[in-house]
C-alpha positions as CSV (number, residue, x, y, z in Angstrom):
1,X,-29.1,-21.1,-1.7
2,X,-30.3,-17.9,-1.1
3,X,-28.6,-15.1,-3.3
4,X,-27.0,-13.5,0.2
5,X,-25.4,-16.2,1.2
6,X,-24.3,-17.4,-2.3
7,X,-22.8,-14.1,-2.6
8,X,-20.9,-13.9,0.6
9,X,-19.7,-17.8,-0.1
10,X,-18.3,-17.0,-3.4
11,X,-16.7,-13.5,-2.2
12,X,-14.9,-16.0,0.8
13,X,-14.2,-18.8,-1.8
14,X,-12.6,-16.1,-4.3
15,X,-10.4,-14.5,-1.4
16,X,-9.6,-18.1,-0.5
17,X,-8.5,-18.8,-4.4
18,X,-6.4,-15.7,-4.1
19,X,-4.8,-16.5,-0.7
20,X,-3.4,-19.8,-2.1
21,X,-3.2,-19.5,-5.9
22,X,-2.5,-15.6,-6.6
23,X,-3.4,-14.2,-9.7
24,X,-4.2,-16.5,-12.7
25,X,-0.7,-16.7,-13.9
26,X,-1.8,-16.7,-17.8
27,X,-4.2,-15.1,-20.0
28,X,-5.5,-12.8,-17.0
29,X,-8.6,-10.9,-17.5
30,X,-7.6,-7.8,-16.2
31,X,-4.7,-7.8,-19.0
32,X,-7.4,-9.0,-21.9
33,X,-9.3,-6.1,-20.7
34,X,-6.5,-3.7,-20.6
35,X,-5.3,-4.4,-24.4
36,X,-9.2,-4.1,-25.2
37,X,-9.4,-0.6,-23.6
38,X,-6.4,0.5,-26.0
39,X,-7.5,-0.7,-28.7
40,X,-10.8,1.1,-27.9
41,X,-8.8,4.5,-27.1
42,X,-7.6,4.5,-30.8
43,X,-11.1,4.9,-31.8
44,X,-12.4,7.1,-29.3
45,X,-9.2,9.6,-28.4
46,X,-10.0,13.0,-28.5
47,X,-8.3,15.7,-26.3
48,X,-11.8,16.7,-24.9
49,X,-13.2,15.5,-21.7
50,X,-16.7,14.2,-23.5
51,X,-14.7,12.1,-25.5
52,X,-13.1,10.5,-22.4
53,X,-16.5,10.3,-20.7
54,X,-18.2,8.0,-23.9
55,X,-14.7,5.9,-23.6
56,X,-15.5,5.3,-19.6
57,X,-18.7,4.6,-20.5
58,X,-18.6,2.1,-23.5
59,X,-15.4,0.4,-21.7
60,X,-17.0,0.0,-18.3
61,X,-20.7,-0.3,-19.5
62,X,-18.9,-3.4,-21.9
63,X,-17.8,-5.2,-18.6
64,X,-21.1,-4.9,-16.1
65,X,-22.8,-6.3,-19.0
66,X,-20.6,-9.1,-19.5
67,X,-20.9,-9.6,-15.5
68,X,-24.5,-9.1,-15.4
69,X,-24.8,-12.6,-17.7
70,X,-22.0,-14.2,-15.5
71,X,-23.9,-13.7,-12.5
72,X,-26.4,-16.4,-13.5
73,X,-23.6,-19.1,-12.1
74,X,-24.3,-18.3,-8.9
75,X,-22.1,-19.1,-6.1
76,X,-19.0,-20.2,-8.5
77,X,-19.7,-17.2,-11.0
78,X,-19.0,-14.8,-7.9
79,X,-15.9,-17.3,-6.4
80,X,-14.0,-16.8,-10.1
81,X,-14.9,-13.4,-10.1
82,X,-14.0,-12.4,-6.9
83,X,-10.3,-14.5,-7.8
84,X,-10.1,-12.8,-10.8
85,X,-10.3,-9.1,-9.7
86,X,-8.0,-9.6,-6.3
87,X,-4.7,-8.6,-6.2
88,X,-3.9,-9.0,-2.6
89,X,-2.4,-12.0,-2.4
90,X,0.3,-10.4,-5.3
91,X,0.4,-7.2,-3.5
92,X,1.6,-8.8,-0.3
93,X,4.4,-10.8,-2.1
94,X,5.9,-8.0,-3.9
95,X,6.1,-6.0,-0.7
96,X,7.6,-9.0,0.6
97,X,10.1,-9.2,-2.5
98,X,10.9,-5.1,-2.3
99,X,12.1,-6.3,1.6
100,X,13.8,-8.7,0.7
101,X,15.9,-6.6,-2.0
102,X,16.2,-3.8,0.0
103,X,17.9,-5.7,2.9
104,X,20.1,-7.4,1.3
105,X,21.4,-3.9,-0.6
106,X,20.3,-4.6,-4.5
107,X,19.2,-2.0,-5.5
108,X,19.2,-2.6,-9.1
109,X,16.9,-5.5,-7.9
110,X,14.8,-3.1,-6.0
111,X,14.4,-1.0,-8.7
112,X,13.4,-3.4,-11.5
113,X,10.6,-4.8,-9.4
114,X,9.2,-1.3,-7.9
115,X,7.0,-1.1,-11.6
116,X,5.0,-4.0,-10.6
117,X,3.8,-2.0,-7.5
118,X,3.6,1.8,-8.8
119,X,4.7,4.2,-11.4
120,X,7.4,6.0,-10.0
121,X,10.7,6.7,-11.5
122,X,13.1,4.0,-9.8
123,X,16.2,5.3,-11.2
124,X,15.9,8.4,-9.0
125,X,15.3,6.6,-5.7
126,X,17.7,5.7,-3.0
127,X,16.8,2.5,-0.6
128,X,14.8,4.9,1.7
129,X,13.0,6.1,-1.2
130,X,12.3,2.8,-2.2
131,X,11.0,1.5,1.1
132,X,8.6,4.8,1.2
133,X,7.9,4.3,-2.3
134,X,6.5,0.6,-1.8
135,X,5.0,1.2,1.5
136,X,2.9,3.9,0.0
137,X,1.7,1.3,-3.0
138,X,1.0,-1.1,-0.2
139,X,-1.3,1.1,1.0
140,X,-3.2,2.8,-1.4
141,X,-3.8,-0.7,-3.3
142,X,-5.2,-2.7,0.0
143,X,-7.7,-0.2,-0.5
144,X,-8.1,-0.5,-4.7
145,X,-7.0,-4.6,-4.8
146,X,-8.5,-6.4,-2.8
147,X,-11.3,-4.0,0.0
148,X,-12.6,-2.0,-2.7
149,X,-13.8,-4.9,-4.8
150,X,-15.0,-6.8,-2.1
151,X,-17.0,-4.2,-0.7
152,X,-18.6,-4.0,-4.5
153,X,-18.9,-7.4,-4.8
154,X,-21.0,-7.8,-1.6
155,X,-23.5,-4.9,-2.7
156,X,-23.9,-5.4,-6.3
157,X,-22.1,-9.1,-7.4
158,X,-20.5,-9.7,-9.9
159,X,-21.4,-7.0,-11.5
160,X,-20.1,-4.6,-9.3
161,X,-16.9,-6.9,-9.0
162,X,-16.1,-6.6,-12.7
163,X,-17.5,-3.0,-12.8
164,X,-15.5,-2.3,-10.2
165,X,-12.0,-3.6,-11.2
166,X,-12.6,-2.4,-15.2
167,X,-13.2,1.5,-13.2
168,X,-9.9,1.3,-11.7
169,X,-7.4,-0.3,-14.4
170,X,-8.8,2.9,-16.9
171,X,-7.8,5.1,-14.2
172,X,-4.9,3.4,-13.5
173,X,-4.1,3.8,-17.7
174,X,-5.2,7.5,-18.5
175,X,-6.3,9.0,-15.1
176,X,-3.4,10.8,-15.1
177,X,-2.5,14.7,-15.8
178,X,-0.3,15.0,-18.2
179,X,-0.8,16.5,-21.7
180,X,-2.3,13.5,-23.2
181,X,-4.9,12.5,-20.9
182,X,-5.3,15.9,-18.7
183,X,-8.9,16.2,-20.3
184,X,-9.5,12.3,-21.6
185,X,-8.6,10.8,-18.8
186,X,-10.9,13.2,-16.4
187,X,-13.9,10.9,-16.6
188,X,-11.7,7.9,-15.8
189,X,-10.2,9.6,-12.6
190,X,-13.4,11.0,-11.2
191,X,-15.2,7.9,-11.2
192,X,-12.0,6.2,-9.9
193,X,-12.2,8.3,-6.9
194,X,-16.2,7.7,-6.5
195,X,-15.8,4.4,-6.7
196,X,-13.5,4.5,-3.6
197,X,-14.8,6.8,-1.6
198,X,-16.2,4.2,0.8
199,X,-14.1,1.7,0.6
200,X,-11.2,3.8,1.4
201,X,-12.7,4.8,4.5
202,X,-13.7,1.4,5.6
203,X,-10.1,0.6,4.8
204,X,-8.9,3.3,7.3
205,X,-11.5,2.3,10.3
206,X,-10.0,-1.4,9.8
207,X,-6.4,-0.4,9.4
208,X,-6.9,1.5,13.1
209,X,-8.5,-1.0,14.6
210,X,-6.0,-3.5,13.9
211,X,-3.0,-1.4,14.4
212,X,-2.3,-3.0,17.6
213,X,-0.9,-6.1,15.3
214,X,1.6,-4.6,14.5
215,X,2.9,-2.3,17.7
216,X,0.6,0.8,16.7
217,X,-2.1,2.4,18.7
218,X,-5.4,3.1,17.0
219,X,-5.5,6.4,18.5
220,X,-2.3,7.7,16.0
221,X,-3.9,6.1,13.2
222,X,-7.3,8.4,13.6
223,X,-5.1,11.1,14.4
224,X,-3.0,11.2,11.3
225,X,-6.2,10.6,9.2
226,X,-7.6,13.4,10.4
227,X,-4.7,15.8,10.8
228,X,-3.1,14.4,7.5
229,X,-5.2,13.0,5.1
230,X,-6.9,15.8,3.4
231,X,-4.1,17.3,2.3
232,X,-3.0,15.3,0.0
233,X,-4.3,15.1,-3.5
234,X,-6.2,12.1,-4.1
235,X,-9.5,11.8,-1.2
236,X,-8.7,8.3,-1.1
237,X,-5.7,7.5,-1.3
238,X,-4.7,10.3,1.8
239,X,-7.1,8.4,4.0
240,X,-5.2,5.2,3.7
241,X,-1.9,6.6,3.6
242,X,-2.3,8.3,6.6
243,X,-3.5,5.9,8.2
244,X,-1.0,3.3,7.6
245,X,1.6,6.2,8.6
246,X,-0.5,6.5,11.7
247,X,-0.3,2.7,12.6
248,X,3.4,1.9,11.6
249,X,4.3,5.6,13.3
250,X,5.9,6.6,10.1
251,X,6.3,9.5,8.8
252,X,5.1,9.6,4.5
253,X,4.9,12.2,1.5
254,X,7.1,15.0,0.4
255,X,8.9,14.7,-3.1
256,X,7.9,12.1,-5.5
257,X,9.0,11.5,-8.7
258,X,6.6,10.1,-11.5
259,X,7.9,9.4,-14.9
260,X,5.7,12.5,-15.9
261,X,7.5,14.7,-13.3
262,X,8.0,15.3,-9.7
263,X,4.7,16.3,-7.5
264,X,5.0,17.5,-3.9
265,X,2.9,15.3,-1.6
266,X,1.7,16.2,1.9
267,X,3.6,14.6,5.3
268,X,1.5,11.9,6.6
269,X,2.3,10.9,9.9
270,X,4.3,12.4,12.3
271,X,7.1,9.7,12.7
272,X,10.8,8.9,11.4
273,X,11.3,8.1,7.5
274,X,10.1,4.2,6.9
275,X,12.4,1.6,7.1
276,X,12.8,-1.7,5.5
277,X,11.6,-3.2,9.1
278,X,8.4,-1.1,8.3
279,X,7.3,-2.1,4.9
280,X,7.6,-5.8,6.3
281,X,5.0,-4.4,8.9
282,X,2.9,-2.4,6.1
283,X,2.6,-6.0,4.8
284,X,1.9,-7.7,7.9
285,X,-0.7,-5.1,8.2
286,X,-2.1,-5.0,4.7
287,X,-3.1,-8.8,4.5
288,X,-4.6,-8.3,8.3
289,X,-7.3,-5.5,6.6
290,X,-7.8,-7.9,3.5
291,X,-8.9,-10.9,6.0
292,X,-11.0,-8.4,7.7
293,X,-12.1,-6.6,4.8
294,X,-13.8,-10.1,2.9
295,X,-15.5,-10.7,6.6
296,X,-16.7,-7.5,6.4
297,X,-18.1,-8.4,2.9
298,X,-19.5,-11.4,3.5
299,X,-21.3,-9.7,6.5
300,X,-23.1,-7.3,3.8
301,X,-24.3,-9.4,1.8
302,X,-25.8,-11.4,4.0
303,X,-27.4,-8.6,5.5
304,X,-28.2,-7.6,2.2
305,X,-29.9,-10.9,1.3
306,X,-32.1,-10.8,4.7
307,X,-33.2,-7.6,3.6
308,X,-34.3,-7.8,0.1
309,X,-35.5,-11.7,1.2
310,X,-38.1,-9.7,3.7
């Protein structure tokens, strides 16, 4: 089989694996890896930003060369990989959960799961600020969970899938700006937000295009990317916010509270406060950009295989 099409079978057969199974419900990877990085950061903290680019670069450089060997199981290596760095199938759930919750007025329920999707404060938020809250997480992590390391996979394997998922659990650990990781954590959210450049704008073209699926019109979704999107602090995740405000006709942003403190955020869209109706529609519309997004995948690296086969 040639290394194209072994690649785009095991990207379909690893989005397949997540689909039905979810994430490995023991001894996850991801996990192993994070408790690794921590133990790592004891040895390499310093409150300077070189010291946070050598810990980026020992931590990340540790997992491409543990994917590099991997990739020698061809077809299967890729499949496990691909399963093991997803998180769409757990994404969708969740939002499914938060619905559920939210309709039926527990709060305290709502709250308690709202950690496994971002790190807001929950204590703070009232059910609309839960629904915005989760709809937001919905769709900044189509992007990072499940298109993002696809679209890595398909160019570089598994590799790039590993590389690409050990990138954005350091960010998602010290990328932040407070006073412990405002300089350490630099590295680790500047190449979070490299490594996403692309795939967050794939994910906007594909969450316009479908927007029909779920009563939006393309058109609003383009707009609010471009009117919206650069305003808001992360290049990334404004182009998929935006977007998904743009498609559910939405309106997201404005005060947010982190468990650091409370950040400002651009409006995104132009429509009503989401509603618990919506964030069933944000995950209607989030695992219609996943199927898309491994198509889309395997397309590349079969195109990718032609080309280096010539």
């Amino acid at each position: 089989m040639r290394k194209g099409t072994s690649t785009a079978a095991g990207l379909l057969l690893g989005f397949a694996l997540d689909r039905v199974l979810g994430d490995p419900r023991r001894g996850h990877p991801v996990a192993g890896f994070g408790s690794a990085a921590m133990a790592l950061e004891r040895r390499t903290y310093a409150d300077r930003r070189g010291a946070g680019v050598a810990h980026e670069v020992i931590a990340v450089g540790a997992v491409v060369g543990i994917g590099v060997l991997a990739r020698r199981g061809g077809m299967l290596a890729t499949a496990l990989a691909t399963w093991t760095v997803l998180g769409g199938h757990t994404l969708a759930e969740t939002g499914r959960r938060m619905a559920d919750r939210l309709e039926s007025g527990d709060l305290a329920a709502a709250r308690a799961l709202l950690p496994a999707l971002c790190g807001r404060d929950p204590e703070v938020l009232d059910a609309d600020g839960l629904a915005r809250a989760a709809l937001e997480s919905i769709a900044e992590n189509t992007s990072d969970a499940t298109v993002a390391p696809l679209l890595w996979g398909a160019v570089a394997g598994v590799p790039g899938l590993l590389g690409y998922r050990a990138v954005n659990t350091l960010d998602a650990m010290i990328g932040y700006r407070d006073e412990r990781y405002l300089r350490f954590g630099w590295a680790a959210a500047r190449t979070d937000d490299v490594a996403n450049l692309a795939p967050a704008r794939i994910t906007g073209v594909l969450t316009a295009a479908l927007a029909p699926l779920v009563g939006g019109a393309p058109a609003a979704a383009l707009r609010a990317w471009r009117r919206d999107a650069a305003g808001h602090p992360s290049p990334n995740a404004g182009v998929v916010e935006a977007t998904m405000a743009g498609a559910l006709g939405v309106r997201l942003g404005g005060r947010t509270q982190y468990r650091h403190g409370v950040e400002m955020r651009p409006v995104l869209g132009a429509g009503p406060a989401p509603a618990v109706p919506d964030l069933r529609r944000a995950v209607r519309m989030s695992e219609a950009v996943q199927v898309a997004a491994v198509l889309v995948a395997a397309g590349i690296a079969l195109a990718g295989g032609r080309i280096r086969g010539r």
